[in-house]
Backbone as CSV, one residue per row, in Angstrom:
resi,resn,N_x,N_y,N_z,CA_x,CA_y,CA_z,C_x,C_y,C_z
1,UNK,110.870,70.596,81.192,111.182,71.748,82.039,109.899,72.266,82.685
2,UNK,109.891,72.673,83.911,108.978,72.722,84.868,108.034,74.455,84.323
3,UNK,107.277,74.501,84.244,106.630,75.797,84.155,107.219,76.643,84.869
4,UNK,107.205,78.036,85.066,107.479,79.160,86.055,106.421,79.827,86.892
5,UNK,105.625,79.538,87.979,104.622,79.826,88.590,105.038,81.200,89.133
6,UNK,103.659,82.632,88.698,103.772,83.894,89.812,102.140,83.778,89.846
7,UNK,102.630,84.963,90.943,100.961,85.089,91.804,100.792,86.419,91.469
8,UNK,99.221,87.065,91.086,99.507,88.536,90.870,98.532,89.169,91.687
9,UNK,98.174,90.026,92.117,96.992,91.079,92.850,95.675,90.968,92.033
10,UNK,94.979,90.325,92.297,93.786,90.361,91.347,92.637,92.131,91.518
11,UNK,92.498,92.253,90.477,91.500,93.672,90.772,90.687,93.809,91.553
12,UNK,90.213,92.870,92.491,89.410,93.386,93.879,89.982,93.695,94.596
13,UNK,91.526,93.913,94.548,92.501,93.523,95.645,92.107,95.428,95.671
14,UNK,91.538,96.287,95.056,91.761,98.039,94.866,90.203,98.101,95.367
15,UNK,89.642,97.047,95.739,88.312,97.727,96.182,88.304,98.635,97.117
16,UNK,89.089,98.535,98.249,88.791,99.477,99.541,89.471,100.762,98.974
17,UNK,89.955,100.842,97.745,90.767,102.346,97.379,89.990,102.799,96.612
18,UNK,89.016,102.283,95.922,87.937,103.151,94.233,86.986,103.194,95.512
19,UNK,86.553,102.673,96.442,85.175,102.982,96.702,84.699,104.100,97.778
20,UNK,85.803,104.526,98.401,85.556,105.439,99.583,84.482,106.342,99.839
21,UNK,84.321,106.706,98.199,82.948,107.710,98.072,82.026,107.376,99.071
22,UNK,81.557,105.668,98.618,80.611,105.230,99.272,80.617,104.800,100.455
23,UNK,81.136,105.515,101.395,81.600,105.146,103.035,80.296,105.462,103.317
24,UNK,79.865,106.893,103.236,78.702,107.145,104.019,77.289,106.857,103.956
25,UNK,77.474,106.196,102.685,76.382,105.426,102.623,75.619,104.122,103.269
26,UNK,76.782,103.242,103.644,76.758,102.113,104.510,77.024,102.889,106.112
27,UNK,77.070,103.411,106.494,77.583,104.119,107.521,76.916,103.691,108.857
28,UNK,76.454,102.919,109.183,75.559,102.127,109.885,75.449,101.470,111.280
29,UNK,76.976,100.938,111.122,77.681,100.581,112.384,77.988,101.579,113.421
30,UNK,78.183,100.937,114.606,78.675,101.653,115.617,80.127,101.802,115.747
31,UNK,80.583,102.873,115.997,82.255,102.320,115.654,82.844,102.274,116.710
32,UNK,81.982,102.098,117.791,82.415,101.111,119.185,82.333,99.383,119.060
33,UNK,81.149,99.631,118.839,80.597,97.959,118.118,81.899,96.680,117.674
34,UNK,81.825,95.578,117.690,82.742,94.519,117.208,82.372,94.122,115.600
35,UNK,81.461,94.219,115.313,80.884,94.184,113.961,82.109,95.097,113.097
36,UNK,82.770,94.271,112.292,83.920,94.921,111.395,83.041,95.781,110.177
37,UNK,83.235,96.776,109.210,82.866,97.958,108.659,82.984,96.771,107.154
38,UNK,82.779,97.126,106.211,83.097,96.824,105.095,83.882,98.112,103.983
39,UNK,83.041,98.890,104.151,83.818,100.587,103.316,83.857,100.850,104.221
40,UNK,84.769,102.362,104.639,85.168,103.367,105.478,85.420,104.212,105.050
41,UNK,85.583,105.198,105.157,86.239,106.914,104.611,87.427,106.645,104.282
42,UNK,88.697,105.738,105.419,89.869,105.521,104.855,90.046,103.959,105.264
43,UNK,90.687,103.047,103.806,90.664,101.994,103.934,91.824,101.356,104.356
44,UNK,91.928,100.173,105.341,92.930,99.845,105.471,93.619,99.713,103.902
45,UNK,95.277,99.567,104.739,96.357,99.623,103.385,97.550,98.887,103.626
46,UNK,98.469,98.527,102.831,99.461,97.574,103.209,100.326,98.607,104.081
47,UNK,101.484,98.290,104.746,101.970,99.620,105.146,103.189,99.582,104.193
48,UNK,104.164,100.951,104.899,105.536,101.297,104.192,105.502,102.637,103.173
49,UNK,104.443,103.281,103.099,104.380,104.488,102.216,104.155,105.457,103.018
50,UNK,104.509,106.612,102.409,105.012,107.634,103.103,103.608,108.147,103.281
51,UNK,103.645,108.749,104.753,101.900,109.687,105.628,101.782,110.954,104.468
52,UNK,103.128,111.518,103.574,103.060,113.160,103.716,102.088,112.920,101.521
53,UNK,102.221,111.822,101.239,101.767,111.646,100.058,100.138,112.144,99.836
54,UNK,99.700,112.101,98.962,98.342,112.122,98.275,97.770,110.743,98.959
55,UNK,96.860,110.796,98.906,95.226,109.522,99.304,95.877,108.249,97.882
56,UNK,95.726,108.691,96.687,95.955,108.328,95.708,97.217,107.761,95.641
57,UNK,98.592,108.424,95.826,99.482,107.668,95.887,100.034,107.021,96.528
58,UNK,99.245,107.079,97.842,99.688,106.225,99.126,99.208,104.611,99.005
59,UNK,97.797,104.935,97.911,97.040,103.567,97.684,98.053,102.876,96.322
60,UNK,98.321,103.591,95.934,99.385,103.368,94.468,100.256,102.191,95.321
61,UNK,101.248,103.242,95.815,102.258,102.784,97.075,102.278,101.727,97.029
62,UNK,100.641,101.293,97.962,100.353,100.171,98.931,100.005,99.080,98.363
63,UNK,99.631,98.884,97.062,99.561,97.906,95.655,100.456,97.400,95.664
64,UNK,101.451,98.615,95.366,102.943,98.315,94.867,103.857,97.323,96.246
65,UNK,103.717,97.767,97.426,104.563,97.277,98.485,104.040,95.872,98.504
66,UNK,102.800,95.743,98.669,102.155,94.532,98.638,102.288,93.821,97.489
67,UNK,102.405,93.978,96.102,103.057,92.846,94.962,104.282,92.711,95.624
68,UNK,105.322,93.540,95.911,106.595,93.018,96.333,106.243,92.266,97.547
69,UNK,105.913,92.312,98.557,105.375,91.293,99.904,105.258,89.702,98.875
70,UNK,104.199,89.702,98.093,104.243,88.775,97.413,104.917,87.846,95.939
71,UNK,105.771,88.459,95.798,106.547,88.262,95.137,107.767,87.521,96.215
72,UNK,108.050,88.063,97.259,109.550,87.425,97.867,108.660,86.495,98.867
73,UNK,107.421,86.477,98.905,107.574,85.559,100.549,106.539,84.355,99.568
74,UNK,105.783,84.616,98.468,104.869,83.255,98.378,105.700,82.311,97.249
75,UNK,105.105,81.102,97.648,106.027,80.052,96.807,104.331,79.522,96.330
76,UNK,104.707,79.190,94.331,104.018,77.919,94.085,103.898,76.789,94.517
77,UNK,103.044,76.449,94.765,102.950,75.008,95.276,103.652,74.196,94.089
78,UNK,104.765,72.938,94.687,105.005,72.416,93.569,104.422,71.152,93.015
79,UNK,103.484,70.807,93.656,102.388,70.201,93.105,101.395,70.599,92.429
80,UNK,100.817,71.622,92.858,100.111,72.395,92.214,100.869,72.909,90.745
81,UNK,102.248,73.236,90.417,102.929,73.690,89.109,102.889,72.172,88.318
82,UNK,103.219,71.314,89.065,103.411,70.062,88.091,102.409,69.815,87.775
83,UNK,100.648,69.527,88.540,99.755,69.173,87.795,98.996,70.364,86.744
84,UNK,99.835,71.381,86.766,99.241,72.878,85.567,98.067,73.404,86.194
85,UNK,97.621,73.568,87.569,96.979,74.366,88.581,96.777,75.565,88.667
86,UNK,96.046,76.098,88.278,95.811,77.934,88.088,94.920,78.234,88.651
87,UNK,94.618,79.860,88.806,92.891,80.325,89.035,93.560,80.818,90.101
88,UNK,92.402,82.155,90.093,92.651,82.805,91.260,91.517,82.233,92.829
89,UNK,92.378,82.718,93.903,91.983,82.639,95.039,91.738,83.639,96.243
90,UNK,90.338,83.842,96.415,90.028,85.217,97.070,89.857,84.985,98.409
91,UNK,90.898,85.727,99.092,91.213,85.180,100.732,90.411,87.019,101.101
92,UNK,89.443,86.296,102.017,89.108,87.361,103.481,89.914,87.538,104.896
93,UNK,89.628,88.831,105.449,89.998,89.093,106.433,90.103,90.316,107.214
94,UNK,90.056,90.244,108.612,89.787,91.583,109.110,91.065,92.260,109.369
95,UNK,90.846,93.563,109.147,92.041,94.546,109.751,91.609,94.862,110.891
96,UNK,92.211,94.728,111.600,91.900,95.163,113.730,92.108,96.744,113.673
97,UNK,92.081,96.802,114.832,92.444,98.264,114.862,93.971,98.635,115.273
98,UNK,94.359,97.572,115.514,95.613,97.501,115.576,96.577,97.539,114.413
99,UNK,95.853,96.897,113.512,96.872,96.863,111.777,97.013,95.333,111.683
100,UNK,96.577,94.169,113.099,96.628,92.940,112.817,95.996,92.732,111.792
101,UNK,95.945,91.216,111.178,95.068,90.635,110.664,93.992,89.120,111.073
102,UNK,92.713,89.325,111.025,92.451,88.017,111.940,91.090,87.628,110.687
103,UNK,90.817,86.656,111.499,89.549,85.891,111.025,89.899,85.359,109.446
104,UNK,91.030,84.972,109.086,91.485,84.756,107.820,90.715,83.782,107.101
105,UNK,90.082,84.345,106.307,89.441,82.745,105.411,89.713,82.719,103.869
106,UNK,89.244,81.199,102.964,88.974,81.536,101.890,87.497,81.654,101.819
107,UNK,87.244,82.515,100.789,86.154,83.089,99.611,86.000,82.199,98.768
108,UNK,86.929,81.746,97.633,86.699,81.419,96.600,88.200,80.891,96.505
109,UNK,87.910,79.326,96.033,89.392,78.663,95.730,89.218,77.771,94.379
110,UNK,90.007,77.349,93.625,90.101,76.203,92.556,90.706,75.178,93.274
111,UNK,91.721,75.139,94.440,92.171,74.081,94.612,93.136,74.434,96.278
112,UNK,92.970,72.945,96.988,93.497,73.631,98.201,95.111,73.299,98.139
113,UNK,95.367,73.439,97.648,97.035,73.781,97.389,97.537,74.951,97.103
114,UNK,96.405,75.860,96.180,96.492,77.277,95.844,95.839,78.061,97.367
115,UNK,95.223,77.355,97.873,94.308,78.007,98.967,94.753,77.834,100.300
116,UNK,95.777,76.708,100.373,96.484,76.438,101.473,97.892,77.611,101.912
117,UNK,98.310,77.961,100.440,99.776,79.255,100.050,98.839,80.095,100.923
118,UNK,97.943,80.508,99.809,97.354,82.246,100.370,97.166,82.008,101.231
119,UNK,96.293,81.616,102.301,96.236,81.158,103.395,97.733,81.442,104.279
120,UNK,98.414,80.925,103.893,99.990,80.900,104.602,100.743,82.396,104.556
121,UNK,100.617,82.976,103.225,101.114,84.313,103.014,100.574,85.080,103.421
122,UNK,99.046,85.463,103.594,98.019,86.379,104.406,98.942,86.088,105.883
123,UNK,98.845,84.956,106.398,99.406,85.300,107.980,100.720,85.785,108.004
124,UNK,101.312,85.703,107.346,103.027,86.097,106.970,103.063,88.112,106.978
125,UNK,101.814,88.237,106.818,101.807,89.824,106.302,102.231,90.775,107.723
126,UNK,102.803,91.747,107.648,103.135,92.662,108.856,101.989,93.489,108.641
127,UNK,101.517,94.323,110.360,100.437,94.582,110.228,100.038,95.614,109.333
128,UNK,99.105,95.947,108.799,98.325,97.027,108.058,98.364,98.528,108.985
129,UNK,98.468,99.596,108.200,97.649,100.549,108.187,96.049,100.584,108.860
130,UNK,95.459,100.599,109.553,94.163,100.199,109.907,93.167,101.277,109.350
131,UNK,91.687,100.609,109.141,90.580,101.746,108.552,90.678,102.574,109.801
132,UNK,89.722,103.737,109.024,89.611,104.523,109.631,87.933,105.415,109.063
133,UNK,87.226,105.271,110.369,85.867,106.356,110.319,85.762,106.936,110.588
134,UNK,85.206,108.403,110.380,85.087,109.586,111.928,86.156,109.848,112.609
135,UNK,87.128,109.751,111.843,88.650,109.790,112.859,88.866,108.813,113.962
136,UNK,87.792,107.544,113.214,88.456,106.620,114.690,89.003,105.181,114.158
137,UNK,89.823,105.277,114.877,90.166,103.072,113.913,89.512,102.400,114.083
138,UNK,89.139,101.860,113.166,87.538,100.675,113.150,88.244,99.158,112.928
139,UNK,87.918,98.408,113.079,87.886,97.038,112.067,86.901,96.718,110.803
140,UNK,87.647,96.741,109.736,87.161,96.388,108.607,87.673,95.040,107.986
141,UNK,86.656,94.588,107.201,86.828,93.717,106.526,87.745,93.500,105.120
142,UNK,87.869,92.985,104.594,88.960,92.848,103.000,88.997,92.026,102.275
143,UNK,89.242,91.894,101.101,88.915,90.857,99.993,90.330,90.890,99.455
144,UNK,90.957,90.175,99.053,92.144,90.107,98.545,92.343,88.903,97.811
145,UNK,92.085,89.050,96.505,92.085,88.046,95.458,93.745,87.911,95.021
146,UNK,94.262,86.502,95.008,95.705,86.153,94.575,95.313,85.574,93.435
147,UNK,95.794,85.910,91.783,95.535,84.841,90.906,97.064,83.977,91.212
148,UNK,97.217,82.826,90.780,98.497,82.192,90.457,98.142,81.622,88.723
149,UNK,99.332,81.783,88.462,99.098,81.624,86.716,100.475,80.473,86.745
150,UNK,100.947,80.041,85.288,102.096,79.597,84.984,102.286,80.419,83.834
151,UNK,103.237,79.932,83.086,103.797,80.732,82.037,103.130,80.139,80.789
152,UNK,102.818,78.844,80.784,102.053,78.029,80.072,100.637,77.345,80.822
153,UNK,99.874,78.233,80.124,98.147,77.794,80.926,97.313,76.905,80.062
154,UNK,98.044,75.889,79.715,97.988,75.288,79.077,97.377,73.706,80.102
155,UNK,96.629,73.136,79.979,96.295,72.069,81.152,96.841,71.169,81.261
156,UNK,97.435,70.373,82.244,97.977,69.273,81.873,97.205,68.210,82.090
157,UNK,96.710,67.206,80.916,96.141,66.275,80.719,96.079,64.891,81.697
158,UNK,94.734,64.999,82.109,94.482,63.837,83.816,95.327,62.590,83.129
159,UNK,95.336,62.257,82.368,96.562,60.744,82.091,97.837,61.162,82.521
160,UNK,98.500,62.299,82.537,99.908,62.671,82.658,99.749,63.227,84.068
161,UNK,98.614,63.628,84.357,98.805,63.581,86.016,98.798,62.440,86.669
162,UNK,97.839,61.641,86.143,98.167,59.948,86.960,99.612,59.870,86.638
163,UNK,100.171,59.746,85.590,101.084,58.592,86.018,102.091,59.583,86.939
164,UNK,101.672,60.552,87.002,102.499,61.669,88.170,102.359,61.181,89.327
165,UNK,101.257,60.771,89.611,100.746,60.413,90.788,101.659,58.589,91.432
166,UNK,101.396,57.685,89.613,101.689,56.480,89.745,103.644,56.551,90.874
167,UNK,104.047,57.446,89.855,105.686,57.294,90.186,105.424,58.017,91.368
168,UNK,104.575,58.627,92.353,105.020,58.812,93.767,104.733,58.112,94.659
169,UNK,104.114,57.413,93.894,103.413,55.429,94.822,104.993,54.824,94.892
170,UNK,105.391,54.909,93.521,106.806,53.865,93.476,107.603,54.414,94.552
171,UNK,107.591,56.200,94.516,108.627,56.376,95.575,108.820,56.681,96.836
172,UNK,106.998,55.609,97.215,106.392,56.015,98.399,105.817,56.659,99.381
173,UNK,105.822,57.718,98.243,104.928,59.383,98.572,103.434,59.061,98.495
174,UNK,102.797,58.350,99.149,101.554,58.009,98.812,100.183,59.291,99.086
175,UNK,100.809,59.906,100.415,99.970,61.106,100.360,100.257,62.050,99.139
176,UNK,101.166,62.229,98.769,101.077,62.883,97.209,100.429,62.577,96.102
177,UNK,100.823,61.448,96.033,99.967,60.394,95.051,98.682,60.713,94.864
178,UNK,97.907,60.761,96.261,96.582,60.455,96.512,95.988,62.233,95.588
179,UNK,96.751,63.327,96.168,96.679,64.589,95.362,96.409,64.443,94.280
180,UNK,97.261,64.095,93.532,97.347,63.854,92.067,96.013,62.780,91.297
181,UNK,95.897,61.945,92.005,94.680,61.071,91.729,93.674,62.079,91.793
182,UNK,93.614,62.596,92.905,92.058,63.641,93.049,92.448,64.076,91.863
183,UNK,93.288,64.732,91.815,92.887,66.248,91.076,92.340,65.388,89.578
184,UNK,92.768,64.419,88.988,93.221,63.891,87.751,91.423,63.513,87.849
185,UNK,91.176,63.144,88.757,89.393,62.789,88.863,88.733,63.691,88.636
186,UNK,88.921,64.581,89.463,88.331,65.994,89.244,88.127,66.681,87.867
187,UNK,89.320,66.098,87.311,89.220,67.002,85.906,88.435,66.275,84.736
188,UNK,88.455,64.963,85.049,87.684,63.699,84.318,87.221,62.524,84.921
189,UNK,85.845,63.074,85.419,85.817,62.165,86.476,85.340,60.487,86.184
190,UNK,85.434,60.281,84.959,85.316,58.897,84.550,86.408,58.187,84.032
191,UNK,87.727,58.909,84.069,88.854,57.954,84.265,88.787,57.216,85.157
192,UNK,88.424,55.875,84.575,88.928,54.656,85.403,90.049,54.354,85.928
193,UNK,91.194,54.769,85.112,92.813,54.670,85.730,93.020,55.207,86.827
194,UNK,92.616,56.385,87.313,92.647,57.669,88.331,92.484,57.340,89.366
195,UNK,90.574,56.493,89.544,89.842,55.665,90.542,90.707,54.318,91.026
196,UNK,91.336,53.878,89.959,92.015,52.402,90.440,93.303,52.600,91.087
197,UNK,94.163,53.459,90.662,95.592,54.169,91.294,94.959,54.518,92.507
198,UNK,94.131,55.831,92.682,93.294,56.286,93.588,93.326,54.714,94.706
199,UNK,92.653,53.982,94.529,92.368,52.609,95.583,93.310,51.871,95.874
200,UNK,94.310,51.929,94.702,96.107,51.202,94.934,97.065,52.228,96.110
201,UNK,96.679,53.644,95.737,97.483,53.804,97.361,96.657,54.131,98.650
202,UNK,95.307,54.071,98.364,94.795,53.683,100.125,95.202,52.582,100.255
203,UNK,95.099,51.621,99.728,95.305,50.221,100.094,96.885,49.818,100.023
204,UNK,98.030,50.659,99.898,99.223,50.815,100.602,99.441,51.421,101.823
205,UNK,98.851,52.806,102.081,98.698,52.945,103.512,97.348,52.042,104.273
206,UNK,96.522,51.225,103.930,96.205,50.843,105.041,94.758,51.072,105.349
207,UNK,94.619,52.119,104.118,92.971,52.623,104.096,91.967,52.219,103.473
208,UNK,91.884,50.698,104.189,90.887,49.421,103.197,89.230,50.623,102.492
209,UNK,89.014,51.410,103.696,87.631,51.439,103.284,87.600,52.316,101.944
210,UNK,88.349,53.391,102.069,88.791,54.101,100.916,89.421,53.555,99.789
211,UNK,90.234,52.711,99.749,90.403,51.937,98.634,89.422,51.331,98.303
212,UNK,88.434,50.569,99.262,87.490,49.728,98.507,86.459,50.934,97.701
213,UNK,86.239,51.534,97.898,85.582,53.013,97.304,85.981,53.062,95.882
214,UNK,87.407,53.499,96.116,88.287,54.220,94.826,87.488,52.579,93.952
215,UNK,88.334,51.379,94.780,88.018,49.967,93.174,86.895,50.154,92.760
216,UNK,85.939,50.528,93.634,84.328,49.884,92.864,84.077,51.036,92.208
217,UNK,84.437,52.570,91.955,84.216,53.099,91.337,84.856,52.799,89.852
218,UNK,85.771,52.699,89.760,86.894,52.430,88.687,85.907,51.221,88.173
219,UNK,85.745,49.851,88.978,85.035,48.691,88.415,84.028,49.407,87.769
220,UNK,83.060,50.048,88.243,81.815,50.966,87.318,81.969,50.939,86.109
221,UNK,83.083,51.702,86.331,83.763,52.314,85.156,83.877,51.288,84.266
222,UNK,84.110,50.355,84.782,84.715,49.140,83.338,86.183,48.827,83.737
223,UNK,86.679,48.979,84.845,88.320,48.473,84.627,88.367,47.234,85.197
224,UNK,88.656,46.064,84.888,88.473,44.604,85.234,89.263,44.561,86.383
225,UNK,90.389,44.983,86.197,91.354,44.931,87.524,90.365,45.179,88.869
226,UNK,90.114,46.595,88.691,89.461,46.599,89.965,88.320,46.095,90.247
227,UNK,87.523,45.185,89.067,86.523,44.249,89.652,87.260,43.353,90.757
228,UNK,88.125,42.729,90.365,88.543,41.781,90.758,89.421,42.269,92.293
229,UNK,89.603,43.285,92.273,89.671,43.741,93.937,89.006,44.193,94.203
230,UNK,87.849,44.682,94.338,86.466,44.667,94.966,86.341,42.958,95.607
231,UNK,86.517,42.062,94.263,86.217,40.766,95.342,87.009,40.257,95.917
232,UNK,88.720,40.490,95.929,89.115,39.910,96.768,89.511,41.014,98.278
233,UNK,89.638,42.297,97.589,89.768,43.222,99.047,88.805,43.239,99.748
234,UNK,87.795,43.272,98.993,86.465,44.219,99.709,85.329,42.729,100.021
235,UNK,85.500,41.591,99.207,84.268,40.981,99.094,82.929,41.339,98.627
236,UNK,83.230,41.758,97.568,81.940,42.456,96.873,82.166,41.809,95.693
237,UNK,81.081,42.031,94.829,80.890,41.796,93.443,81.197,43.150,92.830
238,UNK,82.598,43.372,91.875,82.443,44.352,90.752,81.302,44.404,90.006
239,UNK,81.075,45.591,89.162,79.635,45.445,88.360,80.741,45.344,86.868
């Protein structure tokens, strides 16, 4: 049975709400200028909470509206759930003065399957609340950390991701495959099995040079098989 993947608000996600104090300290910019603010007096916010509230509970609110935003619109990757993929991912971006959002990047990722979602759900967002300095709308910047967890964070072991990988060769999913090989490398990068699967589906689609790569690494390694395609794919000597 498949794990249950959620995504939660990681605690930087409250930076622009604890820090306001320190607006005037950075205060620096022009707030004509294109140069986006980092603090402001008032920070952008998700929208949907009521104007007539407290500072405090409007930011409460805007936590709150925004876990629900993410809760109904982001999906686990289901590659990412099958190979046991976690860690949070801290996506940037500017609030316009409009309430858009632009210049979207990642910060900090474990994996681009987790980084490819956030990525996808950040543009999905309706616009913001926009900062605000001196009573004027600025563009500021934002940090917005997504963890994704499973229910079991428990790892799943690079042999059981290969042969994850093996059965999407059989069912001709080879760009999947190739996922699963990385990641299974990544996590041990001297599995020889990983490297040789790895070179068995470039060399189903077609991608001699990359397969010859994946064999001679695996050959390194010690796997005889892929000596022996090194010399007949590639014309090389395995070591």
């Amino acid at each position: 049975m498949k794990n249950i993947g959620y995504v939660l608000l990681g605690w930087m996600a409250c930076v622009g709400y604890v820090q306001q104090g320190s607006a005037q300290k950075i205060d620096t910019l022009s707030l004509t200028g294109d140069e986006p603010f980092v603090i402001v007096e008032n920070m952008p916010r998700f929208p949907g909470c009521d104007e007539g509230e407290s500072v405090q509970e409007r930011d409460k609110c805007a936590l709150g509206k925004m876990q629900e935003f993410l809760v109904k619109h982001i999906t686990y990757p289901a590659d990412a759930m099958e190979m046991g993929i976690t860690g949070t991912v801290i996506v940037s971006f500017i609030v316009e003065r409009d309430g858009s959002l632009s210049d979207i990047q990642i910060m900090k990722q474990v994996d681009s399957l987790l980084a490819d979602e956030a990525i996808r759900v950040v543009k999905e967002m309706p616009k913001w609340e926009p900062g605000i300095q001196r009573g004027k709308l600025v563009r500021t910047k934002f940090m917005l950390p997504l963890r994704f967890a499973l229910d079991d964070d428990a790892p799943t072991p690079p042999e059981q991701i290969v042969n994850m990988g093996m059965k999407l060769v059989e069912e001709g999913e080879h760009d999947r495959a190739i996922l699963y090989f990385n990641e299974a490398i990544n996590r041990q990068p001297d599995l020889a099995q990983a490297h040789y699967e790895l070179g068995h589906a470039y060399q189903l689609k077609g991608e001699t040079e990359k397969a010859c790569e994946a064999f001679a690494k695996a050959a390194e390694l010690g796997d005889a098989d892929a000596r022996k395609k090194t010399e007949d794919l590639c014309g090389t000597k395995g070591k």
